[in-house]
Structures are given as structure tokens and as C-alpha cells.
N, C-alpha and C positions, 0 to 999 in steps of 0.2 A: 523150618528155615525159610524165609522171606525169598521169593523168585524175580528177576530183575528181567526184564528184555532191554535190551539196546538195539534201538531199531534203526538206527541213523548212525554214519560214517564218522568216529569221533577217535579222540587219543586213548591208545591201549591201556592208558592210564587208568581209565575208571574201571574199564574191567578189571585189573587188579584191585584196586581200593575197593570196588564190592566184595570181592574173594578176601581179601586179607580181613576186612571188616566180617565176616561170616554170612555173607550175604551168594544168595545162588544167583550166577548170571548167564543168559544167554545172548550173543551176539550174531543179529542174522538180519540183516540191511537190506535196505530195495528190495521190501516184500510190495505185493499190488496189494491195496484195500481189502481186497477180499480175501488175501492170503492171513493179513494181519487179524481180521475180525473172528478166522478161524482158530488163532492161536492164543491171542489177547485173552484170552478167561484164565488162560492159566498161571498168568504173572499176576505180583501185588504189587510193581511199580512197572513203568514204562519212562525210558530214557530216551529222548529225542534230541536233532536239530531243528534244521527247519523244512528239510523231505517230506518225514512221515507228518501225516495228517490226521489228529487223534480227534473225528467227528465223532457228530451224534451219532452215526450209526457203529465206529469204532468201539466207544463209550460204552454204549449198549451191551454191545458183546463182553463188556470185561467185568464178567461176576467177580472177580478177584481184585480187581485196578484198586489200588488205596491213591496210587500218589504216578503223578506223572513231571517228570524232569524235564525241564528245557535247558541245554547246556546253551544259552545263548539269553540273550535280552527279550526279543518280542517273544508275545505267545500268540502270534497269530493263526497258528497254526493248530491250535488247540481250542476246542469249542469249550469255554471257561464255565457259562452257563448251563450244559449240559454237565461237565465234569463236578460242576458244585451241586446240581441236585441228586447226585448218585453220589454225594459225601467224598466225593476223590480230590486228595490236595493238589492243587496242583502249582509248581516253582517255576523258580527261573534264575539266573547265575547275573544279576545285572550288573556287576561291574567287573565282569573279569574281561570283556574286551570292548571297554570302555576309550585306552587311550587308543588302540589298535583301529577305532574307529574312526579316532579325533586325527590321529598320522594320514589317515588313507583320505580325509576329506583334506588335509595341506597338500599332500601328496600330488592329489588331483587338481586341487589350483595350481598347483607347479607346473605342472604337465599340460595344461591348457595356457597357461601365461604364456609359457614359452614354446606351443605348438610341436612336441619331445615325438608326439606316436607319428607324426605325419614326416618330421626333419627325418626321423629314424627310418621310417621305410624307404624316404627317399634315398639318403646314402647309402642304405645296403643295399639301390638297386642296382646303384652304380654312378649315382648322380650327384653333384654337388654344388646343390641349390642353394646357397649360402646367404645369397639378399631374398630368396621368396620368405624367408621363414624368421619377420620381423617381429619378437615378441613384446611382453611389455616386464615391467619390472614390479612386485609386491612391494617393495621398498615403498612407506610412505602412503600408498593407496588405504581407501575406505574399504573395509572388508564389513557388510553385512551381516548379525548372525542371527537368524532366526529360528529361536528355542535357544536358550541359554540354559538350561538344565547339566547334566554330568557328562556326556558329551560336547554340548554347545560350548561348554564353560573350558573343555579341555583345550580345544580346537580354539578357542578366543586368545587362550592363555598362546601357545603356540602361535597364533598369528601377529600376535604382540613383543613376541623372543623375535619376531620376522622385521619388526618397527612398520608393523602394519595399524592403522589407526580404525579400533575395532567400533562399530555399533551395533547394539541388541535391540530386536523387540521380541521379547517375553511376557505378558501380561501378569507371572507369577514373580517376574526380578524385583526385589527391590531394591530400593536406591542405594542403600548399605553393603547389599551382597555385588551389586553393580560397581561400586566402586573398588571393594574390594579385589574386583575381579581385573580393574583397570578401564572395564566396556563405560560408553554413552550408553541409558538406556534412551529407545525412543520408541514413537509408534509405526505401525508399519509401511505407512503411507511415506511417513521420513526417511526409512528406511531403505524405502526403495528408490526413492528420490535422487541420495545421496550415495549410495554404495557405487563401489567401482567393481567388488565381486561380492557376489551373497551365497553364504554357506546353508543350506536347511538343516537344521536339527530339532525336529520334533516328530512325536508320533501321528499316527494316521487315523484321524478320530471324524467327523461329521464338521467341525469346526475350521479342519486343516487341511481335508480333501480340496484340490486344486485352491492349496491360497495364493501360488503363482496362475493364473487362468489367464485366459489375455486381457483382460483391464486391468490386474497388476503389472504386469509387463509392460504393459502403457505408460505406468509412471516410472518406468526404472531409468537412470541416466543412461543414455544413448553409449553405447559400446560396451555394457555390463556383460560380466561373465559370470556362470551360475554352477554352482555343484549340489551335488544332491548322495548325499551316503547317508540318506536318514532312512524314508519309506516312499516306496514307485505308491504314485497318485498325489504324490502332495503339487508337483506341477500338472498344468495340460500340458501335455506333450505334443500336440495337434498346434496348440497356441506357441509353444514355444516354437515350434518348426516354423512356423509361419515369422516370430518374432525374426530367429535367426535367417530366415530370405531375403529377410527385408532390411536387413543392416543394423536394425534397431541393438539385437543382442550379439555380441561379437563371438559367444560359444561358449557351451556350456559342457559341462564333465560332472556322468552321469555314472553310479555305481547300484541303480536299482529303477525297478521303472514298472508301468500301470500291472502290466503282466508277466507273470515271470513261471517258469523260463523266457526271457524275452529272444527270441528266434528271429522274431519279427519285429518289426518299429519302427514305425515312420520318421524318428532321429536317425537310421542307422544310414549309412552312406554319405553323413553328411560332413564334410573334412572341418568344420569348424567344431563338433562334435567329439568327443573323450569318450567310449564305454566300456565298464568293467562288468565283471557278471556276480556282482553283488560280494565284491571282495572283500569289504569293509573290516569284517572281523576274522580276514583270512592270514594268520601269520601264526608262526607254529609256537611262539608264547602264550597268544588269545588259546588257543585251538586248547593246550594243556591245561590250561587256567579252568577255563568253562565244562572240562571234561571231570578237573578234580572237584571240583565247585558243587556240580551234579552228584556227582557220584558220594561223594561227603554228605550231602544235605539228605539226599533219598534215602542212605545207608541209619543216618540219624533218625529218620522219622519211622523207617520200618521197625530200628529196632528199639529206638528208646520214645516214639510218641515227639521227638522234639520239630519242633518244625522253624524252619526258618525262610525267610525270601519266600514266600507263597503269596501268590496273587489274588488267592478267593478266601485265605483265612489268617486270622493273627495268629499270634507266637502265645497259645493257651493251652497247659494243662487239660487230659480228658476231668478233673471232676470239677475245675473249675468254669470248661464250656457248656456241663448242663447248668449250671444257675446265671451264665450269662450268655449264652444265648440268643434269647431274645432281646437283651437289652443290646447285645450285638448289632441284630438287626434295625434296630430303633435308631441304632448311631449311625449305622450308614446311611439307613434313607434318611437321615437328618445330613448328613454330610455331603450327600447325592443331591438330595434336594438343594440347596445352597449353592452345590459347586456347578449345578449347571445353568444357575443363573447368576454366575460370579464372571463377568469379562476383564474386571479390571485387576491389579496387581493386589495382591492380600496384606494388608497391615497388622492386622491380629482376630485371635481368634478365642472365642472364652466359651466353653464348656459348662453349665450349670448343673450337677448332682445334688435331688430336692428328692427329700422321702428317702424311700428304699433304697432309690440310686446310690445315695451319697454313703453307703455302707458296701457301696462294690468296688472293684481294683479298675478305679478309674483312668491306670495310666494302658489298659488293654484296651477300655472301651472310647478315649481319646483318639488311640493310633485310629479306630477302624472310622471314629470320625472324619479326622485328617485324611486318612485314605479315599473315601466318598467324597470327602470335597475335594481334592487337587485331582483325583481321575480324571475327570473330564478335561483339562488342560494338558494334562502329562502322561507319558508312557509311565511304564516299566513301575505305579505305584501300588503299593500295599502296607497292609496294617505294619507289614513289619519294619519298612524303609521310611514310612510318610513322616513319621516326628523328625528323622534327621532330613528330608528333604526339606522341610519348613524350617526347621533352624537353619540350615545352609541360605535358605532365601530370604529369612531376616526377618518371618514372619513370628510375633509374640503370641505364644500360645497360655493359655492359663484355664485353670482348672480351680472350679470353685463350688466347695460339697456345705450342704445344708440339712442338718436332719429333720428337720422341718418344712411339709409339703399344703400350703394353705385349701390346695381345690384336688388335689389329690392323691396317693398312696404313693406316688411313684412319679419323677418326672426328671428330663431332662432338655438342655435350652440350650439352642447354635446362636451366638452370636458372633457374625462376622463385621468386619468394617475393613473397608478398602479404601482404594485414593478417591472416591467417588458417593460412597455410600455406606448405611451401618444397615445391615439386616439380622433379622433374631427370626428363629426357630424354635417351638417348642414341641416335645413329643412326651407321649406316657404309655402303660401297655397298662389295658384292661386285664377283666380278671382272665380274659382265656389266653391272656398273652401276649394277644396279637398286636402292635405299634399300633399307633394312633397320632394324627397330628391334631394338635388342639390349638394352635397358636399360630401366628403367622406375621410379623411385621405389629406385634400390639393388639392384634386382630383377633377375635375368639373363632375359633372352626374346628371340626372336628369331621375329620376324612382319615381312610385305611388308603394307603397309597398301592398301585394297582401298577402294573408293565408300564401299560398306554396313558397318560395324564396333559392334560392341558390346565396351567396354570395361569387366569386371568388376574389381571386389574381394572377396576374401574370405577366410575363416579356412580353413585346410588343414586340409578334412574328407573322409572317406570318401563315396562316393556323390553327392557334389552335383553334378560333370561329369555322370554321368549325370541328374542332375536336371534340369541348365540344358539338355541337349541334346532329352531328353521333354519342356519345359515350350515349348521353341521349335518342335520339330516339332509337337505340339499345335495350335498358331499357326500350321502350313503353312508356316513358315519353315524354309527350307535354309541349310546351314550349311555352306561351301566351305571353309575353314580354321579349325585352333581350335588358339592359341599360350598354352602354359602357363607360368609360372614361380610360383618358389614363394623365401624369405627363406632357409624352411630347415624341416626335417620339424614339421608341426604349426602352423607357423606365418602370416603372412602369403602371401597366392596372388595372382596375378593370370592374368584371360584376355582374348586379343584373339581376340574372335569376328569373321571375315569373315561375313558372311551375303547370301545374294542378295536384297535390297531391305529399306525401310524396315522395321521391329518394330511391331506393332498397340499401343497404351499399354496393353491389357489384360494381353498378352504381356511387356512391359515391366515394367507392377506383378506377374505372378506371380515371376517370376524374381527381384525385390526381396523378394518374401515368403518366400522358399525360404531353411531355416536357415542361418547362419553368412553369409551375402551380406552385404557391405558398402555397396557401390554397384553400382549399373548403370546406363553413359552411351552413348546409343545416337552414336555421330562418321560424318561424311561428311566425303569424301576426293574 
């Protein structure tokens, strides 16, 4: 019989649904790390919020972990990469407190419009301050939203039942799901421009880390209010503080923040200021939902192999994931590849299955495409959810098999096209398996994609190889591989740098300064 820990404070509900399912459950909360690493071997799943902390060193310890549950949305709390190389699925419940999240960010505008936490303590203390506490009204204002995805989208909708006049910038909206939705799409710079309040709604990725910093705050209209029930660090908080001193932001209503437990925070005492302690998906609807949701999914996968909602794998049969595999792998980093050099919104996207490919179940190895290319933009995606997030966003997907392979056994081809540009991708796997990219924008090349990778452009000039390789050793950056192609003599070039760890940004901007260079995009793999 399959063993369950529950390790985080959830609804009694799952532990019954594991007992009634046939599943053994243990329920024993707020262990310390050390207590958990001593127990963890002896469960096949682990069920979490977002307390426990299921690390590398966690991991390690759990000879038994098949599958690890997050009754909530992020899995930040779960080391994804370590849990996929020790074969552990690992889930997440992403829309079971979905609107729960989208209520507590109106919520929060409500409560900072009309200044509720500061009028309230005044009157209980005996005081009736009735002209200090002049607020403004939603009616008709510019509401902001940035991240328009299944939250954004809820919370628009809502703000719109308010006869609020919504704009989004989303890079993945398009025009179609945008109108659908009722929103302006725009870019961010407009965004801020023009808003009277701005909602965030996206995940916390290298792209999103502080996109409120203080030079966007700079361009916001003068008396903006801000909320934030997505992820602490997508504002500076130091910047904002300084905003709000200085009159600029009129106050902002905060439900998450850089560090958390936040005890401390240089927002806190400040009466223009709203904080919750990360209540967003706090309401005893959410709380059931994401508790049966878990406990459902875990109980399916122990016992019948089914998997669903999992962040590091698709929805695949065990005898169907030894023969695709590695063409699994091939589609992500083809979809990886892509999506981290995709800024703009997606228009469509087409799939080629050539040779062997085209005799596999193309609509598994599509999703994990889809999945690698919108990660980088988006929370909460996976092989199993990415096809309906792309159709929700309007983006045309198509799938196109050939049994016929001109230059080799086996191949497969990303081509995307957005509002801005068309790029293709081609990949194939050798005979030991292993993905290969061979193609690149029309370009012949042939590179094994590695963690660390710098991906150039540039004009076919004499001497610049040697220039990028002295401008990176410079930088004490070693250089394990280095894949060339070129259009044709004189012409366009491209290089796939492997390198042993991340590029320092100083190292990054010389190598953009260096003549005839067109871009350099540092990718992890």
C-alpha cells in the first residue's frame, strides 16, 4: 500500500480521500528539515503547502518519494530540478484558488481606495475622523494589469463588473483573447503611463524580478496605487518606499513581499501602505479545493501510474515514455530554446514530425513543446495545461507529420512567429539518443545543448571567434563547446556557446560591444 506524508497544515479533507482511495496517510506538520529528512524515505508521495521545503537535501533523503503534491499554484518551494533527476513527479492544484486570488487582489484595491485598515483603527479608538479619510472611487478609473494569464484574466474580468477601464501588458495576450476578455492590450511603458491603479499578476522568473524598480515607477502617473497578490520581488520595495515619500505613489496594498515570513520591511509603518500575510489563496473554499485536488491527483498517480497537472512531466503511459523519452527531451529544449528568446506575443506555432518522428503520438510531444516554450513567460506551466493555455491566448498551433526525412532518420522543427518575427528550430537525436540541434533560423549547426549556453548572432567577420573567446575568458569564463554556422561566406553567423556557469552582465555587455555582433542571449537548459 502506497505511503502519503502530509507535511503542511491543509483541509482534513485529503486525508480522508487518501484513506477512502486505499492510500496510507500520515499527517505531521511543522517538522524542522532535519526532522523531515529523517522520515521522508519512508513515504512514496509527499503533500505540501507552501511551509515545508522539499530541497536538494530533502530529496536526497527520500529513497521512496515517487511524487510530491503542492496543494497550491507555485512550486517554489520545491526544488523541481533536483526532484526530476531522482524520477519524482512532481504537481501542483493550479486552479483551484484561482478566483480566491483574483477576489483578494480587488479586495485589496478596495481597501487602499478608500483607506478601510487606517478609518477602522481610527474609530475603534474612539475617534471620528471623518474628513482625514478622503478616498477615491474605482468607478471609471484605469486599472493596470500586468500578467493577464488565469488570474490576471479573473481579476480584469472583475474589475470590469466594477465599470473599471482595464489595460494589460502581457507579451503572451493576443489581440483576440484580449478582446475577448474586454482588456486594451498595451506595452508596458503605456501601461504605466496611463494606469490609475496596477494589479501584478505574473510569476517570479529573471524577466519579472523587480519590473516595478524605480525607473518604472518613474513613469507611472503621479498618484498611482499598486497591489501585488502575485510574487514578493516582483516590486523593489526600497524603490517603492522612496516612491511613496515622495508623493509620486499615493499607496500601495501588498499581500506578499521579497522575504517571507516578512517580520520586517521597510513598507511596514507606512499609513499609505495595505499588508496582508500572503492571504491570497486564504478562504476555506480555496483551502478544500486545493486540499481535494492534491490529494485526488497523488492518490491517481500512486495507484493507477495516471498523472496529471505535473510540472516536470506529461500526462504519458509508463510503456509509452520508454520509446519517447527522448524525443521528449528534444521538444523541450526545442521549446526552451525558442521561448527564451520569444519577448513578443505568439501568433502561431507549427511542429514538424520528419522520419521516425512522424510515426510518434505527436499530441504528447507537442504539449512538452508548448510547455518549454511559454515557461519562460508564465507560471504554473506544464506539458499537461500548455495546449489549453495557448488556445485560451489565441495562439494557432499546428502539427505537421512527414514520413519522409531528406538528411536524416529522425527530426523535428519549432517554428514560431509572433508580432515581430518568424523563427524555426530544428532538432534530431543521434543514434545514442542524445538531442541535437542542427538547425537554427535556415542556418546548418549542429550543438548538444548543455545547462549554461550563450547564444550569438552576427555578421561573418574575420577575428571575432577569437574576440568572443578573449572577451569571455577575461571574465574567467570557460568555454566547454563552441557550435558554429554560418548562411553563407560573409554572411549571417551564428554561435552556440556552452560555457561552465552563468556570464557576469559586464561580460555579457562587452561581447554585445564587439563589431558586427548582433545579439547575445545568455539560455539555461
Amino acid at each position: 500500500m502506497p505511503k502519503v506524508l502530509i507535511a503542511d497544515k491543509m483541509s482534513p479533507r485529503a486525508a480522508e480521500i487518501f484513506r477512502e482511495r486505499g492510500v496510507e496517510v500520515d499527517v505531521n506538520t511543522g517538522l524542522a528539515p532535519e526532522e523531515l529528512a529523517k522520515i521522508i524515505g519512508a513515504y512514496d508521495g509527499l503533500a505540501v503547502r507552501s511551509s515545508t521545503k522539499a530541497t536538494d537535501e530533502i530529496i536526497a533523503a527520500a529513497a521512496n518519494l515517487k511524487v510530491i503534491g503542492r496543494a497550491g499554484i507555485g512550486v517554489d518551494n520545491v526544488d523541481i530540478p533536483a526532484a526530476t533527476a531522482r524520477g519524482i513527479v512532481v504537481m501542483n492544484t493550479p486552479f483551484g484558488n484561482s478566483i480566491t486570488t483574483a477576489e483578494h487582489a480587488i479586495a485589496m484595491m478596495m481597501t487602499l481606495a478608500r483607506q478601510i485598515p487606517l478609518a477602522n483603527a481610527s474609530t475603534q479608538s474612539g475617534k471620528w475622523e471623518k474628513s482625514r479619510f478622503m478616498g477615491v472611487e474605482l468607478y471609471n478609473k484605469v486599472l493596470g494589469v500586468i500578467g493577464c494569464g488565469n488570474i490576471g484574466s479573473i481579476a480584469a474580468r472583475l474589475a470590469i463588473g466594477l465599470k473599471m477601464r482595464v489595460i494589460a501588458y502581457d507579451p503572451y495576450l493576443s489581440a483576440d483573447r484580449a478582446s475577448e476578455l474586454g482588456v486594451t492590450k498595451v506595452e508596458l511603458d503605456e501601461l504605466l503611463r496611463r494606469a490609475d491603479m496596477i494589479t501584478l499578476h505574473v510569476p517570479l522568473t529573471d524577466e519579472t524580478r523587480d519590473i516595478l524598480d524605480a525607473d518604472a515607477l518613474a513613469k507611472t502617473k503621479p498618484g498611482v496605487r499598486i497591489v501585488n497578490c502575485a510574487r514578493g520581488g516582483l516590486i523593489n520595495e526600497d524603490a517603492l518606499k522612496a516612491a511613496i515619500e515622495s508623493g509620486h505613489v499615493a499607496g500601495a496594498a501588498l499581500d506578499v513581499f521579497a522575504n517571507e515570513p516578512a517580520r520586517e520591511n521597510p513598507l511596514f509603518g507606512m499609513e499609505q501602505v495595505v499588508a496582508t500575510p500572503h492571504l491570497g489563496a486564504s478562504t476555506e473554499e480555496a483551502q478544500v479545493n486545493v486540499a481535494v485536488q492534491v490529494a485526488e491527483q497523488m492518490s491517481d498517480f500512486l495507484l493507477d501510474g495516471a498523472v496529471t497537472n505535473a510540472v516536470n512531466m506529461p500526462s504519458v503511459g509508463a510503456e509509452e515514455m520508454a520509446v519517447l523519452g527522448p524525443y521528449m527531451t528534444l521538444a523541450e529544449q526545442l521549446g526552451s530554446f525558442a521561448g527564451q528568446l520569444t519577448t513578443t506575443g505568439i501568433r502561431s506555432v507549427t511542429i514538424e514530425y520528419e522520419g521516425d518522428a512522424a510515426a510518434l503520438k505527436a499530441q504528447s510531444l507537442t504539449a512538452v513543446v508548448l510547455a518549454g516554450l511559454l515557461r519562460p513567460q508564465l507560471d504554473n506551466i506544464n506539458a499537461v495545461n500548455a495546449p489549453a493555455v495557448a488556445k485560451e491566448r489565441g495562439i494557432d498551433v499546428r502539427e505537421v507529420k512527414c514520413a519522409d526525412c531528406r538528411h536524416y532518420r529522425t527530426l523535428m522543427r519549432l517554428t514560431v512567429v509572433t508580432e515581430r518575427q518568424e523563427r524555426a528550430i530544428a532538432g534530431t537525436l543521434f543514434a545514442d539518443d542524445r538531442p541535437r540541434i542542427v538547425n537554427i533560423k535556415g542556418i546548418p549547426i549542429e550543438a548538444e545543448l548543455t545547462p549554461d549556453m550563450l547564444y550569438i548572432t552576427n555578421d561573418d567577420k574575420p577575428g571575432l571567434i577569437g574576440a568572443m573567446g578573449r572577451t569571455l575568458g577575461d571574465a574567467d569564463v570557460n568555454i566547454a563547446t563552441f557550435a558554429l554556422g554560418r548562411s553563407n561566406e560573409g554572411g549571417d553567423a551564428i554561435a552556440l556557446v556552452a560555457i561552465d556557469g552563468a556570464v557576469p552582465d559586464d561580460a555579457l555587455a562587452a561581447l554585445r560591444a564587439l563589431p558586427a555582433i548582433t545579439q547575445v542571449m545568455p539560455l539555461r537548459f
